[in-house]
N, C-alpha and C positions, 0 to 999 in steps of 0.2 A: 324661197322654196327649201334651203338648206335647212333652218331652219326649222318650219313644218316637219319636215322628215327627221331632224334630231328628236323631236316629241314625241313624234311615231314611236321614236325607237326607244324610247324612255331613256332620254341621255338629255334634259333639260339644261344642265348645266353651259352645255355646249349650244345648245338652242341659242339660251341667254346672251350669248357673244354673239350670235348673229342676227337677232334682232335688236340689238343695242346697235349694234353695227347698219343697220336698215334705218331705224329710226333716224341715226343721225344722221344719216343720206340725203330721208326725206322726213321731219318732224311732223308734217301734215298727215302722214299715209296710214291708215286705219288699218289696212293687213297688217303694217307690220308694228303698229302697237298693241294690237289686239295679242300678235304673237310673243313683245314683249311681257305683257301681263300675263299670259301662259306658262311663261317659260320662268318668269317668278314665284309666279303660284307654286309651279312644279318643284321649285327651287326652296320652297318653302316661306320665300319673304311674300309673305301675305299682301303685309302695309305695304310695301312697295307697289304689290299686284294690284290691291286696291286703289290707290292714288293712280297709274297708270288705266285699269278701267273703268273706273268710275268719271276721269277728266272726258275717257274716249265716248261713253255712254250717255254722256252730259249734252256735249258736242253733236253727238249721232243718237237720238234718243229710240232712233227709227231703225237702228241697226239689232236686229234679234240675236245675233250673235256673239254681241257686246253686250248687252242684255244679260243674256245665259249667260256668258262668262262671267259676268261681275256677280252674278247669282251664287254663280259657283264659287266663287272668290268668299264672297260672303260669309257662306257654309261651311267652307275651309279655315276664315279664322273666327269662328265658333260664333259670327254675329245671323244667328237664326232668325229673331226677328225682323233683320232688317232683309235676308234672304228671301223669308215668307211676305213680306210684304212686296218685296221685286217680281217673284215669283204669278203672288195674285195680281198683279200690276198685266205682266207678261201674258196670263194665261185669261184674263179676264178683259184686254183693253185692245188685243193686238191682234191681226189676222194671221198665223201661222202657215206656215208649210207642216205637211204631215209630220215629217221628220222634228223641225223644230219643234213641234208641240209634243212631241213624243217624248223630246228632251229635256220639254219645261216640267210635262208630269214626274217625270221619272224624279229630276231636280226634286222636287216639293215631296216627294214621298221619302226621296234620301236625306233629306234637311231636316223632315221630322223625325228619323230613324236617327241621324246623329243626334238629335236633339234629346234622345232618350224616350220620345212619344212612339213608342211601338205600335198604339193601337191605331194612332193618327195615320204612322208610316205605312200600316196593314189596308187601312181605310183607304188611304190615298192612292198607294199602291196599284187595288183591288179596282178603286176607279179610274184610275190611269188605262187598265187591262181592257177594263171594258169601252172604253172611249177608244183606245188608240189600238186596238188589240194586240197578239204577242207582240210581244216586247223582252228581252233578254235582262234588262236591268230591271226593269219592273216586276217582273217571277223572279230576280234576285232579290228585291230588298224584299218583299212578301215574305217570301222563304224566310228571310233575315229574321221581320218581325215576328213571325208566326213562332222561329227558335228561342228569339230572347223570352217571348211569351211561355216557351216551354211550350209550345203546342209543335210536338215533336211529327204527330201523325198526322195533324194537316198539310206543313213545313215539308213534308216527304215528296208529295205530286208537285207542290210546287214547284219544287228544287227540280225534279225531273223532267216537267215541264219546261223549266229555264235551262237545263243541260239540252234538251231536245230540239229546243230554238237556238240554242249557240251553235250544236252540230249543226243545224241546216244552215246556218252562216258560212262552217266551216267549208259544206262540202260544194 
């Protein structure tokens, strides 16, 4: 739980001691490699993060959250194809929770926005929107792509649209 709540807090580093600490407790326990692989990722060792998620994903191929994580791991160190393919794997093979699926779109729309596919990341985005409806990160990267696009006056509602779903988070 320490743990967890370091990530929250954007203090990874410190995460990484307590899940290193958990793992070696219990090497079986999937919370807490899953939160080692987080807390790498966060830390910036990728390969680490991935050796770690990918063992756990292997293991648990049925767990959505190691899944998404490893997705995300993927993305992070700039291996897009093999994210895009996790991704269509995830979103094409597996029964989601709203929420989880909501994070696998949003995933695939940010992996082709890093990936420099703007119009993919707009696309995907856009169908993300409509499948899972507002969505905070998904009216972000839209927005994203619609700027890198130079499409400054589309990009405008967007953005306001995703500022109007974060305030209703907020309040």
């Amino acid at each position: 739980l320490a743990g967890r709540a370091l990530i929250a807090m954007g203090r990874p580093q410190e995460a990484l001691a307590e899940a290193a600490e958990a793992v070696v407790i219990d090497r079986h326990d999937p919370a807490s490699r899953l939160l080692l692989g987080q807390a790498l990722q966060g830390c910036g060792r990728h390969d680490e993060a991935l050796a770690v998620l990918g063992e756990l994903w292997r293991e648990t191929p049925d767990d959505t959250q190691a899944a998404l994580r490893l997705a995300d791991a993927l993305m992070h160190a700039r291996s897009h194809d093999a994210a895009a393919e996790l991704l269509a794997h995830i979103l094409d093979n597996t029964i989601l929770a709203s929420h989880a699926r909501s994070q696998a779109l949003a995933l695939r729309a940010q992996n082709a926005l890093q990936r420099g596919n703007h119009a993919a990341a707009l696309e995907a985005a856009l169908a993300g929107l409509d499948e899972a409806g507002p969505h905070a990160a998904l009216h972000s990267i839209a927005a994203h792509a619609l700027i890198a696009m130079q499409r400054f006056g589309d990009a405008r509602p967007v953005s306001y649209t995703h500022l109007r779903a974060h305030e209703t988070v907020l309040d």
